[in-house]
N, C-alpha and C positions, 0 to 999 in steps of 0.2 A: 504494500500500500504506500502511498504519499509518505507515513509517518517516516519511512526505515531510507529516506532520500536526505545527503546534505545540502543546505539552500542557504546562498550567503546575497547579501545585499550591497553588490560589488560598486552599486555608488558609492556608498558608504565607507567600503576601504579604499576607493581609490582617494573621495577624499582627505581619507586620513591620511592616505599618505604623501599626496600632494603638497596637504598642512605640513607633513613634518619636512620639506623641503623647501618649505617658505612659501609654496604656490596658493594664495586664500582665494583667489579671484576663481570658485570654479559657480558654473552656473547650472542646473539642467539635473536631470535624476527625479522626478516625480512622477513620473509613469512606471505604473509596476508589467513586465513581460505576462506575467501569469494570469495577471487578473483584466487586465482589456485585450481580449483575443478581436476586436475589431481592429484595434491599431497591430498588434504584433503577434509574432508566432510564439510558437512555443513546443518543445518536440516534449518536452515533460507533463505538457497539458495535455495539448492532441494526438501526440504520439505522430506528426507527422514532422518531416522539416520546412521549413521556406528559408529567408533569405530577409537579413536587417544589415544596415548602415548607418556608422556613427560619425560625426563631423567633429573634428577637435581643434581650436585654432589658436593662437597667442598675439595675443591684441595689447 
C-alpha cells in the first residue's frame, strides 16, 4: 500500500539547502505532484508515466 513508500518534499530540501549556501531568493514549490493530477503526472498515483519541466534561473 501507499503507507510502506518513502515521500520527501524535495522543495523543501532543496531549499534548505540553497539557505545553507546563502541562496534565500528561491521562489515557486506550492503545487503538490500527487494531489493535482490535472496539472501533473504522477507514476506513484497513476501508475502511468508522462513527462514534466522545470525552469531555474538567477536573476
Amino acid at each position: 500500500g501507499r503507507g510502506d513508500r518513502w515521500r520527501a518534499d524535495l522543495t523543501l530540501l532543496a531549499r534548505q539547502r540553497l539557505n545553507r549556501l546563502g541562496v534565500n531568493g528561491v521562489w515557486g514549490g506550492q503545487w503538490c505532484t500527487a494531489s493535482d493530477p490535472d496539472r501533473f503526472f504522477s507514476y506513484r498515483r497513476d501508475g502511468t508515466t508522462g513527462r514534466m519541466a522545470a525552469l531555474i534561473w538567477r536573476i
